[in-house]
N, C-alpha and C positions, 0 to 999 in steps of 0.2 A: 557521386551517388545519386539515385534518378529518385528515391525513396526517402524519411527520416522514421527512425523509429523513436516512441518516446512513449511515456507514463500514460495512460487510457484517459480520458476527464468523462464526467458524466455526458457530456452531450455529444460522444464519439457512441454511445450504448445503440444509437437508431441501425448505425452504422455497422456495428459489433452482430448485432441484431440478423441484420441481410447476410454479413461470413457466415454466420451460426446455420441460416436456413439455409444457405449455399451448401453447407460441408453437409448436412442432413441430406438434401438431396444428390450430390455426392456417394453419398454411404447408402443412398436409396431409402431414404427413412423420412421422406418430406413430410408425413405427419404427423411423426414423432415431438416435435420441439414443441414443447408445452409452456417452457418460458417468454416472459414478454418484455417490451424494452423496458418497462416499468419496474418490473424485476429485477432488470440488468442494475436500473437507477437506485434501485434500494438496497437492493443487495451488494453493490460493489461501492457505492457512497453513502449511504447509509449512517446510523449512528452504528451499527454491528455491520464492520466493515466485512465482508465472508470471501470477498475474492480481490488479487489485485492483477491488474490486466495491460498490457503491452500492445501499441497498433503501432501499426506501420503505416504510411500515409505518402501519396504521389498525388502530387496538385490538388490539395485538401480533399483526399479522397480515400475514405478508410483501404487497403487491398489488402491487409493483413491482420493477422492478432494473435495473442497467445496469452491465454487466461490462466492464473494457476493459484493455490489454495493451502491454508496449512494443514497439515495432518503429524500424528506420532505413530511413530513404528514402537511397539512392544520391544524388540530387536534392535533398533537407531538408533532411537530419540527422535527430534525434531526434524520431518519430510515435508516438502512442499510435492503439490500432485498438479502434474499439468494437463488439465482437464482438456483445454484444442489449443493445436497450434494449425491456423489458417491463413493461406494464402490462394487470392485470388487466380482465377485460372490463369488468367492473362498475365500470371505475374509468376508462376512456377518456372520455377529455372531458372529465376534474375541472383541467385542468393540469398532473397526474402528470410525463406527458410530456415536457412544460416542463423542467418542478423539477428533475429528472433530467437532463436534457441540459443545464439549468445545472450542476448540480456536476460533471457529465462537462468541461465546457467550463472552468471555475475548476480544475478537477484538473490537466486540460491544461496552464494557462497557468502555474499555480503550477509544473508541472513544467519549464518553459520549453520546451515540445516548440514544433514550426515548423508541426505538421499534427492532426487529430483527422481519421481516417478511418473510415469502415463502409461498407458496403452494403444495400442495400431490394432485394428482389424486384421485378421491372419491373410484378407485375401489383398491388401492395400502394399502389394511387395514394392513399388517405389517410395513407399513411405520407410518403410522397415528397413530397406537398404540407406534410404539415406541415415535413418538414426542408425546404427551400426557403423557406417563410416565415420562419426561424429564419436564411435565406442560407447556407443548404448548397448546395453544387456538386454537383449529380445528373448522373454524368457517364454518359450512357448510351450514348456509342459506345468502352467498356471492358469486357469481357466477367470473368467471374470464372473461372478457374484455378483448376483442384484434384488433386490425385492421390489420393485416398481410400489407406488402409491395404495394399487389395487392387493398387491401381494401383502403389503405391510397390515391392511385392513382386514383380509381374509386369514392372516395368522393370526392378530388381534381376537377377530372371533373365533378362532382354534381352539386359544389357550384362554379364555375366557369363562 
């Protein structure tokens, strides 16, 4: 194996950092990412731990990751939601992808959660195929919900 996947530590986040701006410009959204490695640091080591995160690493060198979070289903009970799972371009196609949504999947089941959920862009069909191969549920008549920062503040004044 030319790769090792293992547990995230705070000072892999610089690193975490660069996939995160990568898959944004990617998705075409390079100025979208508002978070900073500082963030990365506080929020995933922290005294309120909010995420626990997965890298994959080729000659001490972050080329992957897969971040993910608790949540509850009304419906489940206890879900984990995998917010990215990232692999370096130069590293698509090694199995990366695989190796990673296995530990994503053992993380799950060790945690005895009932769901592992995420979303794919509708237009990202290599990615969609491969979760389907893997027998993920692409559920595409669900649409994705959000209230950005600015939305949350302009409802605030709404109902205010």
């Amino acid at each position: 194996m030319e790769y090792t996947i293992r547990v995230a530590q705070k000072e892999d986040m610089v690193q975490v950092h660069q996939l995160i701006q990568e898959l944004a410009t990617f998705e075409k959204e390079e100025d979208a990412v508002e978070v900073s490695v500082q963030d990365l640091k506080e929020d995933g080591f922290g005294k309120h731990k909010l995420f626990h995160c997965f890298v994959a690493e080729k000659n001490n060198k972050i080329v992957g990751m897969a971040l993910v979070y608790p949540r509850y289903s009304t419906w489940k009970g206890p879900v984990i939601h995998l917010e990215d799972l990232i692999v370096t371009k130069e590293m698509r196609g090694t199995g990366l992808g695989t190796a990673l949504l296995d530990e994503v999947v053992k993380y799950g089941d060790e945690l005895g959660v009932r769901r592992i959920c995420w979303e794919v862009l509708d237009w990202n069909e290599p990615a969609i195929g491969f979760y389907e191969s893997k027998g993920a549920n692409v559920m595409r008549d669900w649409d994705v919900v959000q209230l950005d920062q600015k939305g949350i503040k302009a409802y605030l004044n709404a109902i205010a």
